[in-house]
C-alpha positions in Angstrom: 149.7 -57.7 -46.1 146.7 -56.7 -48.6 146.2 -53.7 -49.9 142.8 -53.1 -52.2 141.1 -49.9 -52.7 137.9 -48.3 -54.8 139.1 -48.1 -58.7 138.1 -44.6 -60.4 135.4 -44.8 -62.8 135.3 -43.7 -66.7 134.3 -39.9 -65.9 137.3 -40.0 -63.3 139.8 -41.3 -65.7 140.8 -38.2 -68.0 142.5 -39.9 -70.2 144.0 -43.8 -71.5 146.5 -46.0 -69.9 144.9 -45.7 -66.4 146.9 -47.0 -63.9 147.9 -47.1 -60.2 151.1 -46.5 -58.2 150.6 -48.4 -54.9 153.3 -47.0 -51.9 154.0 -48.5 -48.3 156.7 -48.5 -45.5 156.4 -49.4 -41.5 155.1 -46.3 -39.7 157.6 -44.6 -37.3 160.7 -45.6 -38.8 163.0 -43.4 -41.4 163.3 -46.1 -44.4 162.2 -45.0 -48.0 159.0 -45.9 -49.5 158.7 -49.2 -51.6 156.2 -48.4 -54.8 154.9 -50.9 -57.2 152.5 -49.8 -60.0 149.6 -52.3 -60.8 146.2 -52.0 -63.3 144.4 -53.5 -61.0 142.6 -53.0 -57.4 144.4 -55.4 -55.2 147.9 -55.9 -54.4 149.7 -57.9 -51.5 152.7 -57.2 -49.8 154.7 -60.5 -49.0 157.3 -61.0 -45.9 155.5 -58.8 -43.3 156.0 -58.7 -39.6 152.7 -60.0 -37.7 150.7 -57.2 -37.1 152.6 -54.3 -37.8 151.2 -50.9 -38.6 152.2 -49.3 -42.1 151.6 -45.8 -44.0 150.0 -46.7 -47.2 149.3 -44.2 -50.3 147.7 -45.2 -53.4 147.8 -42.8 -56.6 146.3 -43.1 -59.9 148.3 -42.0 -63.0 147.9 -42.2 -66.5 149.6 -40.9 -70.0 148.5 -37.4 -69.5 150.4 -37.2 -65.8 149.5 -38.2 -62.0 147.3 -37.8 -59.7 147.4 -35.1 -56.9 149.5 -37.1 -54.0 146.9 -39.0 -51.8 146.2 -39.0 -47.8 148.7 -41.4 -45.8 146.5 -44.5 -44.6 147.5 -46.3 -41.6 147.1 -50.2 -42.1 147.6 -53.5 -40.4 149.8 -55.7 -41.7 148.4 -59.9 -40.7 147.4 -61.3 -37.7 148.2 -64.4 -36.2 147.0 -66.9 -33.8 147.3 -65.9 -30.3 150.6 -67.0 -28.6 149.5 -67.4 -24.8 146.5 -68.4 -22.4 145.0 -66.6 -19.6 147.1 -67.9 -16.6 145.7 -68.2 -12.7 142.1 -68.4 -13.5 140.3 -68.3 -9.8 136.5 -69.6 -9.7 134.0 -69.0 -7.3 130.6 -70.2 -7.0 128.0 -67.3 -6.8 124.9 -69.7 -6.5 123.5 -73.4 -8.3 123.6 -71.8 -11.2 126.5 -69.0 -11.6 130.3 -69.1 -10.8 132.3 -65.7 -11.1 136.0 -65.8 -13.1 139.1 -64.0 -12.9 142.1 -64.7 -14.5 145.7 -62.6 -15.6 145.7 -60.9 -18.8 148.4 -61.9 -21.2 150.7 -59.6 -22.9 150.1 -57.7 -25.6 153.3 -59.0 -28.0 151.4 -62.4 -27.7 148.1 -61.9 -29.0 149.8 -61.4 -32.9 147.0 -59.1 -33.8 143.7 -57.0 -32.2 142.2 -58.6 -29.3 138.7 -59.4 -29.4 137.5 -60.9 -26.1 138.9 -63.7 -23.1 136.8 -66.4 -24.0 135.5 -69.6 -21.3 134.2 -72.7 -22.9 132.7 -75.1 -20.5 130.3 -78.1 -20.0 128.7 -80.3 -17.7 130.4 -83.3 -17.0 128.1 -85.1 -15.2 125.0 -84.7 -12.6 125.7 -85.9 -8.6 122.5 -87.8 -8.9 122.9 -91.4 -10.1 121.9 -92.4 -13.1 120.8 -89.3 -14.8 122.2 -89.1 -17.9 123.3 -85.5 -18.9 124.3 -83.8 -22.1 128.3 -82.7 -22.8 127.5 -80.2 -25.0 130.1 -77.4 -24.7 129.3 -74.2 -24.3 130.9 -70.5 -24.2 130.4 -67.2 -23.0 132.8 -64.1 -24.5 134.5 -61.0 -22.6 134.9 -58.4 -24.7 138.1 -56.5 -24.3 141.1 -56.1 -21.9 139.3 -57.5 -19.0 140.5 -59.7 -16.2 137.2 -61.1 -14.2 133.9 -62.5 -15.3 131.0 -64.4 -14.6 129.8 -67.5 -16.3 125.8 -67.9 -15.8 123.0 -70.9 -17.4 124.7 -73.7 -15.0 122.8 -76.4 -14.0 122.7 -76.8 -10.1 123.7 -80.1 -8.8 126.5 -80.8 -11.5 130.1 -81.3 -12.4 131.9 -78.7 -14.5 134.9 -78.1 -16.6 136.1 -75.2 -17.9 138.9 -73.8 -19.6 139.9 -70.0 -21.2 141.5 -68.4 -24.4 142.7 -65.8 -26.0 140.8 -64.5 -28.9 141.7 -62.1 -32.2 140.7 -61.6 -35.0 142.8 -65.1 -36.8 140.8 -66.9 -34.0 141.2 -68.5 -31.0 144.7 -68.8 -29.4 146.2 -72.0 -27.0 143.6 -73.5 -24.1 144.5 -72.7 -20.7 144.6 -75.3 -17.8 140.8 -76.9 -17.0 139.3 -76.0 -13.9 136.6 -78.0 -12.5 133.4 -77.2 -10.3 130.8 -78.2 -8.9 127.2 -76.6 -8.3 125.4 -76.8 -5.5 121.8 -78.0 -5.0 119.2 -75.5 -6.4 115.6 -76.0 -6.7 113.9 -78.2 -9.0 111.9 -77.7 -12.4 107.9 -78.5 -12.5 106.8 -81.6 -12.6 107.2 -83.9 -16.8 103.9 -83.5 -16.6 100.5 -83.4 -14.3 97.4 -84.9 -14.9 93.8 -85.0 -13.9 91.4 -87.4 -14.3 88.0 -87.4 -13.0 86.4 -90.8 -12.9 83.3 -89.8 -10.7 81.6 -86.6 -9.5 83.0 -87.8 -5.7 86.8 -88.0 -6.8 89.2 -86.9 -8.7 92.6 -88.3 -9.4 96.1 -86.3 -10.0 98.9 -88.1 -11.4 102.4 -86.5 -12.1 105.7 -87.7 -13.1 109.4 -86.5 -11.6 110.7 -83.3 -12.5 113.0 -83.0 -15.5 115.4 -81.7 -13.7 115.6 -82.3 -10.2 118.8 -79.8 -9.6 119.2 -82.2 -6.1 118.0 -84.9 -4.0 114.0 -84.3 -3.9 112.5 -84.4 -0.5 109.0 -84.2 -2.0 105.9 -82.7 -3.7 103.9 -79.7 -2.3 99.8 -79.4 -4.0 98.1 -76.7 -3.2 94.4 -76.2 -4.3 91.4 -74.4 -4.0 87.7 -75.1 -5.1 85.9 -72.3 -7.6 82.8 -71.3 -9.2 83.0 -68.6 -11.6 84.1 -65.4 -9.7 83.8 -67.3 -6.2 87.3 -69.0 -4.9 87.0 -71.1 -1.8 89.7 -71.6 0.9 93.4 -72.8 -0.7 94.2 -76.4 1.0 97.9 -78.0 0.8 98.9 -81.5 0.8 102.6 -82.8 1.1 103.6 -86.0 -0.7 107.0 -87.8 -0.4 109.1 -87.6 -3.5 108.0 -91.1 -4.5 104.3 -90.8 -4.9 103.5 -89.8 -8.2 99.5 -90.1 -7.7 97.0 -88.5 -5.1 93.1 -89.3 -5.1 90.8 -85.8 -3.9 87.4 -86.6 -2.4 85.1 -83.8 -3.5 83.0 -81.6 -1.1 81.6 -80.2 -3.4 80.1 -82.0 -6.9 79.1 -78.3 -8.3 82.7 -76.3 -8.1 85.7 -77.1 -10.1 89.2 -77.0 -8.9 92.3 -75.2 -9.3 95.8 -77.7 -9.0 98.8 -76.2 -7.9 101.5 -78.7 -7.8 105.3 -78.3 -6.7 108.4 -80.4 -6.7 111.0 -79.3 -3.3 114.5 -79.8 -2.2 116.4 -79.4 0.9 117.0 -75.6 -1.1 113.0 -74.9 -1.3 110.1 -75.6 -4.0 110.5 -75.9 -7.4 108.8 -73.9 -10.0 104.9 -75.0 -10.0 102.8 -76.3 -12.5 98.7 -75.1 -12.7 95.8 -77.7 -14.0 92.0 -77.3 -13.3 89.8 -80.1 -13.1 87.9 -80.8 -16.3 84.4 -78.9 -17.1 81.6 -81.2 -17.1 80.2 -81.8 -20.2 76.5 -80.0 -19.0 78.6 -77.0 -17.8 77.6 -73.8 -20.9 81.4 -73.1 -22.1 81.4 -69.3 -23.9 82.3 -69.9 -27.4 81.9 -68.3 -30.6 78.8 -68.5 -32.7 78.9 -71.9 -34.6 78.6 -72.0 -37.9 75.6 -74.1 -39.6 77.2 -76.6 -42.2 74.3 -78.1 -44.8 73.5 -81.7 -44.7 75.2 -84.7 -46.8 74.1 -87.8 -47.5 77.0 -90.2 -47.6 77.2 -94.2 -47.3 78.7 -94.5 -44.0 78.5 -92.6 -40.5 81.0 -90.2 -40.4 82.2 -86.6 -39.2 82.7 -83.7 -41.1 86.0 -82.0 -40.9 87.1 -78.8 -39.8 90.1 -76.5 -41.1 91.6 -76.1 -37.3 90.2 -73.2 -35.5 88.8 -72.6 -32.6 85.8 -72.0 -33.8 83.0 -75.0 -33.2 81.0 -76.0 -35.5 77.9 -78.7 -35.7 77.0 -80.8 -39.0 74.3 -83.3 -39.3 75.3 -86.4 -41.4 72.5 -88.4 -43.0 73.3 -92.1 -43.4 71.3 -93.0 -46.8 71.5 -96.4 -45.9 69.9 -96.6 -42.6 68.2 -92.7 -42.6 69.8 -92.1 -39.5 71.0 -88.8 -38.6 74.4 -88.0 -36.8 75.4 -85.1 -35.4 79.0 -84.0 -34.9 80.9 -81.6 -32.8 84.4 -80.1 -33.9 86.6 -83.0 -35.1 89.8 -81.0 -35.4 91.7 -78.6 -32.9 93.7 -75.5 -33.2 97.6 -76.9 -33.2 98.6 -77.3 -29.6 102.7 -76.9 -28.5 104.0 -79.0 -26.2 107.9 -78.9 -26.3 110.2 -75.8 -27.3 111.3 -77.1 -29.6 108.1 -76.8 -32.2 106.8 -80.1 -31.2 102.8 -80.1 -31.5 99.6 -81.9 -32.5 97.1 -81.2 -35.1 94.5 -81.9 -36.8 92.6 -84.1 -34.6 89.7 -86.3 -36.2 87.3 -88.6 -34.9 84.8 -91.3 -37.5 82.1 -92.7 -35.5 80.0 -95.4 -35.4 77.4 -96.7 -33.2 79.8 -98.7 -30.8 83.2 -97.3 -32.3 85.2 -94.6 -33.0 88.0 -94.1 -35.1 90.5 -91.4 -33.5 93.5 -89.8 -36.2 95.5 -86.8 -35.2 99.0 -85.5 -37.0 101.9 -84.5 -35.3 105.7 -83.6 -35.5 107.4 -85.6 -32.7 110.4 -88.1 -32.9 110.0 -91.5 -33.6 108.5 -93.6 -30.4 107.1 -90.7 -28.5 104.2 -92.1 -26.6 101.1 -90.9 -26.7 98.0 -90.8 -24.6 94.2 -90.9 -26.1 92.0 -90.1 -23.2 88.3 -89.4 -23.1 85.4 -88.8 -20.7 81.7 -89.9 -21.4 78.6 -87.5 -20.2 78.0 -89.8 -17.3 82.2 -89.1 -16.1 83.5 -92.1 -16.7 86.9 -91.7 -18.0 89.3 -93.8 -19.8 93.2 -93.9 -21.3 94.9 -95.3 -24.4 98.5 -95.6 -24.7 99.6 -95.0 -28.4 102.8 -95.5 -30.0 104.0 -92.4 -32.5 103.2 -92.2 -36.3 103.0 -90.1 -38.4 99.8 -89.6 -39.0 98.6 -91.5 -35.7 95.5 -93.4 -34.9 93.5 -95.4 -32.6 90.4 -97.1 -32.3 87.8 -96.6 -29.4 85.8 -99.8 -29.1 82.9 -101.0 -27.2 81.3 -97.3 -26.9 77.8 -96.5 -25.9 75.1 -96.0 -28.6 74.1 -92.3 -29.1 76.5 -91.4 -26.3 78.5 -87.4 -26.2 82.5 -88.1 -25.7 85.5 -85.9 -24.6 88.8 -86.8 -26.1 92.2 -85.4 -25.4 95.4 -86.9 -26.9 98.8 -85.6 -25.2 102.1 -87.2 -25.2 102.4 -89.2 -22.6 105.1 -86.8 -20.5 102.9 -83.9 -20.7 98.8 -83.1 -19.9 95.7 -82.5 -21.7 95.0 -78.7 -21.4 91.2 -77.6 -20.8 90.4 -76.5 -23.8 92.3 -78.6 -26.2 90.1 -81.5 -26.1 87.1 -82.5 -29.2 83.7 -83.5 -28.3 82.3 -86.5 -30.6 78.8 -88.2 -30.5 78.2 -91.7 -31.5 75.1 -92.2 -33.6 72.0 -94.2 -32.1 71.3 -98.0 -33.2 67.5 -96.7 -33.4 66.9 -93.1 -33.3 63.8 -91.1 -32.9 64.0 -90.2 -37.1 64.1 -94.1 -37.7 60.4 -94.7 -39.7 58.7 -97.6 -39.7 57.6 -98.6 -43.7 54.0 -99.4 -42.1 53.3 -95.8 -41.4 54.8 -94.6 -45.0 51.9 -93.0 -47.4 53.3 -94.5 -50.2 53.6 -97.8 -48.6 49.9 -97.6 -47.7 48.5 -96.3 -51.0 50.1 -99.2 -53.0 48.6 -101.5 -50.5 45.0 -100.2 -51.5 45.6 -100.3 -54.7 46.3 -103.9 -54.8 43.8 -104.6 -52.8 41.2 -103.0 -55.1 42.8 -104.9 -57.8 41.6 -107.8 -56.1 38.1 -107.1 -55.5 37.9 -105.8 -59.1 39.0 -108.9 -60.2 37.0 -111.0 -58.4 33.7 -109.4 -59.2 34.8 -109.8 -62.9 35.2 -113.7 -62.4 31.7 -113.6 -60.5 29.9 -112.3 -62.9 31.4 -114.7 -65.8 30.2 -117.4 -63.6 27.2 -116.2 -63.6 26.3 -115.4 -67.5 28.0 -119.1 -67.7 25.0 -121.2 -66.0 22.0 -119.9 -68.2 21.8 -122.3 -71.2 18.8 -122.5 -74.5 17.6 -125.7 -72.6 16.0 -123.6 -70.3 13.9 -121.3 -72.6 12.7 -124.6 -74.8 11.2 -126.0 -71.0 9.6 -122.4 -70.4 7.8 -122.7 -73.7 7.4 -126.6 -73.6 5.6 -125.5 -69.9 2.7 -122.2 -71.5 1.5 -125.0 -74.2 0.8 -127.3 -71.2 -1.4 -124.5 -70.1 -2.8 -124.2 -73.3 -4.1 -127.6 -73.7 -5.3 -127.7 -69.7 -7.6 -125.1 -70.9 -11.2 -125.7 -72.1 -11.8 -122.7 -73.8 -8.8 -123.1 -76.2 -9.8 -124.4 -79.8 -8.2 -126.7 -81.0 -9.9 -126.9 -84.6 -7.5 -125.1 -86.3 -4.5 -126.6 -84.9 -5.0 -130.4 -85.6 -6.0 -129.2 -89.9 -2.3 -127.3 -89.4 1.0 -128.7 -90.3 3.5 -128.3 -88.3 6.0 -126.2 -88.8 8.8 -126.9 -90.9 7.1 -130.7 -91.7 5.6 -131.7 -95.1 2.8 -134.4 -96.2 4.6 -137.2 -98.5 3.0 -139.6 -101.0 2.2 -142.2 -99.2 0.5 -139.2 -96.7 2.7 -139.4 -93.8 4.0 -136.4 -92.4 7.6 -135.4 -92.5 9.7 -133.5 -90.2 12.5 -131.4 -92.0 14.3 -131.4 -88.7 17.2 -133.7 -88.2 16.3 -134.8 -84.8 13.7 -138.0 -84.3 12.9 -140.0 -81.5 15.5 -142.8 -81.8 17.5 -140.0 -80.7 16.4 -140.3 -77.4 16.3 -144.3 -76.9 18.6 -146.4 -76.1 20.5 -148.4 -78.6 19.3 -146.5 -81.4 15.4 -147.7 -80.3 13.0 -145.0 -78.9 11.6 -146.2 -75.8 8.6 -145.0 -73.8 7.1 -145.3 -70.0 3.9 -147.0 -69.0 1.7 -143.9 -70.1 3.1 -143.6 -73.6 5.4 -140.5 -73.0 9.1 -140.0 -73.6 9.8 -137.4 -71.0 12.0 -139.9 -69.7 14.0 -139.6 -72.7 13.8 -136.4 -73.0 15.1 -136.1 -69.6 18.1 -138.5 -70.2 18.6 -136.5 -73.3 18.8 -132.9 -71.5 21.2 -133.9 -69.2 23.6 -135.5 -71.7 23.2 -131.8 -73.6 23.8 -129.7 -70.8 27.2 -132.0 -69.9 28.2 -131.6 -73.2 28.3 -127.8 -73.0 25.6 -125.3 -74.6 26.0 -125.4 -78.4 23.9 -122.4 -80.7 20.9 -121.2 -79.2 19.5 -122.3 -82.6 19.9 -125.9 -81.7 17.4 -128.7 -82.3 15.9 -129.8 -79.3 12.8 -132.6 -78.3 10.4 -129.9 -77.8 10.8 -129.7 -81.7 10.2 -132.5 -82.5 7.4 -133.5 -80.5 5.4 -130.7 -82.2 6.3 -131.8 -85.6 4.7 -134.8 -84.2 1.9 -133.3 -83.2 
C-alpha cells in the first residue's frame, strides 16, 4: 500500500528539522497503530492484504513539538486482477445488427479490488456470403457497474460472431469467460461502390454502378427511381427494377431540354438498401450561377498553357498569349476545391490541365493508397463523352490525345469506385490551329511601308544611272562638226569677203624661211592616212579620213575637250 500526501511549505514549517510521522492499521479491528517517521512525501506499506480498507493519519513534527493530531483517512490497500468470469452468459438476437446479453455477476471476494464495468469483446468471424473477405478486428463494448444484462450493437447483419466476457477493475481485466458464437441475420444492404452517369448523346444517357460494399445478404436486385426537372418544375418519378447482376442501364430521353434526378437502390429478401442520388450532367450551354470571376492580366509565355488557380470555388478566366505563334488562349479554372471521397480523409486536389491544340496534359494530387485506380473522364460541347483509366501516383497524370482544335472540355477525375459529383469537374479550352487574331504579314503597316521604301530606292536609283548614261554620249567631236558645218555656210555665201581672210594666218601657224607656212599644232594630215601616207578621194578632199579618223576617237573614249582635232588643222591649212 502507498501512502503520499501534500508536504507543508516554508511559511508552514515553524521551525528546523521538519519531519513527518506516518500512522496506519486495518479499519474495524482493535490492533494498535504501526508509525514510521519519514522526511519525505511518500511511503509504502509492504505485506498488505488485496484490497483492504485502512485508517491512515499523517502528522508533521519538528524540534519545537508536533503537529495538532490529523483527521483519520480511509484508504485502500492494492488491487489485484480479477479472480473469476461472468458465468451463463445468454444471447439473443434483437435484429441484423444487435444481440442483447445477460450473464451472472461474480462475487465480490473475487474481483481483488473496485469494480469498474462487465466487459464483451467480440468480432466477426466471417460473412455467410462466399468469398467476401471480412475484417477480425476485435472489438468491445463496457457495462459500467454491478449489472447483469446488456446489449451489444454495430453488428454486421449476415455474419458469424464470437464473443466472450470479463471482469474488470481497476489492475485490469480479469480471466475470459467461455465464447459464445452468433449469427446475424440478413439486413439490408449499403448504397451502391459507386454510380455513375454518362451522357454520350442528347437521346441517351447511361448509368453504371458497381455492388454494394456491403451486401448484409443475398441481393435480389437494384431498385432506380427517377424523375425529369427543369429548375423549379419536377416531372412524374419513374422506377425500373434490375436483377442483382446488371450493373448498367441505358435511359432514352423524352425530353433533350430537362435534366434528371437518379435514385438508385440495392434490395434483399429484408427490403432496399440505403440509396444513392446523381443528376445527369449540365450541358455545357446551360448558365451555371457562380460567383463573379476574377479578371487575371495577360502573359506572354513560350508555350500554350493554363494559368493556375489557388483551389477555390471561385472561377476564373485568363488569356494566355503564345509569343511564338500570337495566338491567344483562353482558360477556365484549372484547379478544384479538394473533394472527399472516403472517411477516412481520402481526397483529390489540385486539378490542372496544359493544353495544346490537339492535346491536353491532365495532373491532379491526391492522398490515396498505392494502386487506387482512377478515372479521367471528360465531355466535349457537342456531348460526346469519354473515360481514362489511371493508375495512382502521387502526383498523378494523364495525357488526352487526339482533341479537337479550339474545342470547350469537361473533365472529372474520381477513383474508379466512386462518381464524379456535378460540380467538381474543370472546364478547359484547347487553343485554335488558326484563330481569328492570327495576322497575315501582308496586311502589317510596317511590312508595307518597308516595301515602298525599297521600292523607291529602286526607281531612285535607276533614274541616277539614266541620267549618267545620258551626260555619257555627248563627246567634243560633236561641237568641232557644228562649227566645221557654220564655215560651210560661210563660204556658200556670196556676200562674205574673203579679202581679209586669205592675207591672215591662221591661227596658231607661222611663215618660215623658206616661206611655207607652219602649223604649231601637233596634228598633220599623215595622221589621217593609212600607213603613215595621207590619202585623198577623187575630188581632192580627206573627209574620208577625217571620217575614219572620228570614229577611231570616239572608240577610243572622249579625251580633254581641248583636244586637237582635223577641223584644226584643215584651217591652219587654209
Amino acid at each position: 500500500m502507498e501512502i503520499t500526501w501534500t508536504p507543508l511549505n516554508a511559511t508552514q514549517a515553524y521551525g528546523p528539522n521538519l519531519r513527518y510521522i506516518v500512522k496506519w492499521r486495518q479499519r474495524d479491528t482493535r490492533e494498535s497503530w504501526s508509525n514510521e517517521t519519514v522526511r519525505t512525501t511518500r511511503h509504502v506499506v509492504w505485506n498488505t492484504p488485496i484490497y483492504v480498507p485502512y485508517e491512515i493519519k499523517v502528522q508533521a513534527e519538528n524540534d519545537f513539538g508536533r503537529a495538532p493530531e490529523p483527521d483519520v483517512i480511509i484508504g485502500y490497500s492494492g488491487e489485484d486482477y480479477p479472480k473469476a468470469a461472468p458465468t451463463d452468459i445468454r444471447l439473443k438476437v434483437i435484429n441484423s445488427t444487435a444481440v442483447s446479453l445477460q450473464w451472472s455477476r461474480v462475487y465480490p471476494d473475487t474481483i481483488q479490488g473496485q469494480l469498474k464495468e462487465y466487459r464483451a469483446y467480440f468480432w466477426r468471424e466471417s460473412s455467410l456470403l462466399k468469398n467476401l473477405w471480412v475484417s477480425k478486428k476485435r472489438q468491445s463494448v463496457g457495462f459500467v457497474g454491478d449489472r447483469p444484462r446488456g446489449i451489444v450493437s454495430r453488428l454486421f447483419p449476415y455474419s458469424n460472431y464470437k464473443l466472450e466476457m470479463v471482469v474488470v477493475n481497476g489492475r485490469g481485466d480479469g480471466p475470459r469467460s467461455e465464447i459464445k458464437e452468433f449469427t446475424t441475420p440478413e439486413g439490408v444492404p449499403s448504397a451502391p461502390r459507386y454510380f455513375r452517369i454518362r451522357q454520350p448523346n442528347l437521346e441517351t444517357i447511361t448509368l453504371e454502378w458497381d455492388h454494394p460494399e456491403h451486401p448484409n445478404g443475398i441481393l435480389t436486385g437494384y431498385n432506380l427511381r427517377y424523375q425529369a426537372f427543369n429548375g423549379s418544375k419536377t416531372g412524374r418519378t419513374l422506377v425500373e427494377n434490375f436483377s442483382p447482376n446488371q450493373t448498367r442501364f441505358t435511359l432514352q430521353r423524352t425530353d433533350p431540354i430537362s435534366r434528371y434526378r437518379f435514385f438508385l437502390r440495392a434490395r434483399t429478401q429484408v427490403g432496399d438498401g440505403e440509396s444513392i442520388v446523381e443528376e445527369s450532367p449540365a450541358p455545357l450551354n446551360e448558365a451555371t450561377p457562380t460567383p463573379a470571376a476574377t479578371s487575371l492580366p495577360s502573359t506572354t509565355v513560350s508555350l500554350t498553357s493554363t494559368t493556375t488557380i489557388a483551389p477555390t470555388t471561385t472561377a476564373a478566366t485568363t488569356t494566355t498569349t503564345i509569343a511564338s505563334t500570337t495566338t491567344t488562349t483562353e482558360s477556365v479554372p484549372t484547379a478544384t476545391t479538394k473533394q472527399d471521397f472516403a472517411t477516412n480523409g481520402s481526397s483529390i486536389w489540385n486539378v490542372k490541365a496544359f493544353t495544346n491544340s490537339n492535346w491536353a496534359n491532365i495532373t491532379w494530387s491526391h492522398n490515396f493508397s498505392a494502386g487506387t485506380d482512377f478515372v479521367v473522364e471528360y465531355i466535349t460541347s457537342n456531348n460526346t463523352m469519354r473515360s481514362i483509366p489511371v493508375k495512382a501516383q502521387t502526383p498523378s497524370s494523364v495525357q488526352l490525345a487526339d482533341l479537337t482544335p479550339g474545342m470547350t472540355y469537361q473533365l472529372w477525375v474520381f477513383p474508379k469506385w466512386s462518381s464524379p459529383s456535378e460540380h467538381s469537374y474543370i472546364t478547359f479550352t484547347t487553343s485554335s490551329a488558326y484563330t481569328k487574331n492570327h495576322v497575315d504579314i501582308a496586311t502589317q503597316g510596317w511590312f508595307i511601308g518597308l516595301m515602298c521604301a525599297i521600292a523607291l530606292l529602286v526607281l531612285i536609283l535607276l533614274i541616277v544611272c539614266f541620267i549618267k548614261r545620258s551626260r555619257g554620249g555627248k563627246y567634243p567631236v560633236r561641237e568641232k562638226v557644228e562649227v566645221l558645218d557654220h564655215e560651210d555656210h560661210k563660204v556658200d555665201d556670196p556676200s562674205f569677203d574673203y579679202s581679209d581672210e586669205d592675207n591672215k594666218e591662221p591661227p596658231g601657224s607661222h611663215t618660215s624661211l623658206d616661206g611655207t607656212i607652219k602649223q604649231e599644232s601637233d596634228d598633220s594630215l599623215v595622221d589621217y592616212g593609212e600607213g603613215g601616207e595621207g590619202q585623198f578621194n577623187e575630188d581632192g578632199s580627206f573627209i574620208g579620213q577625217y571620217t575614219v579618223k572620228k570614229d577611231k576617237e570616239e572608240t577610243e573614249g572622249n579625251e580633254s575637250s581641248e583636244a586637237t582635232s582635223p577641223v584644226n588643222a584643215i584651217y591652219s591649212l587654209a
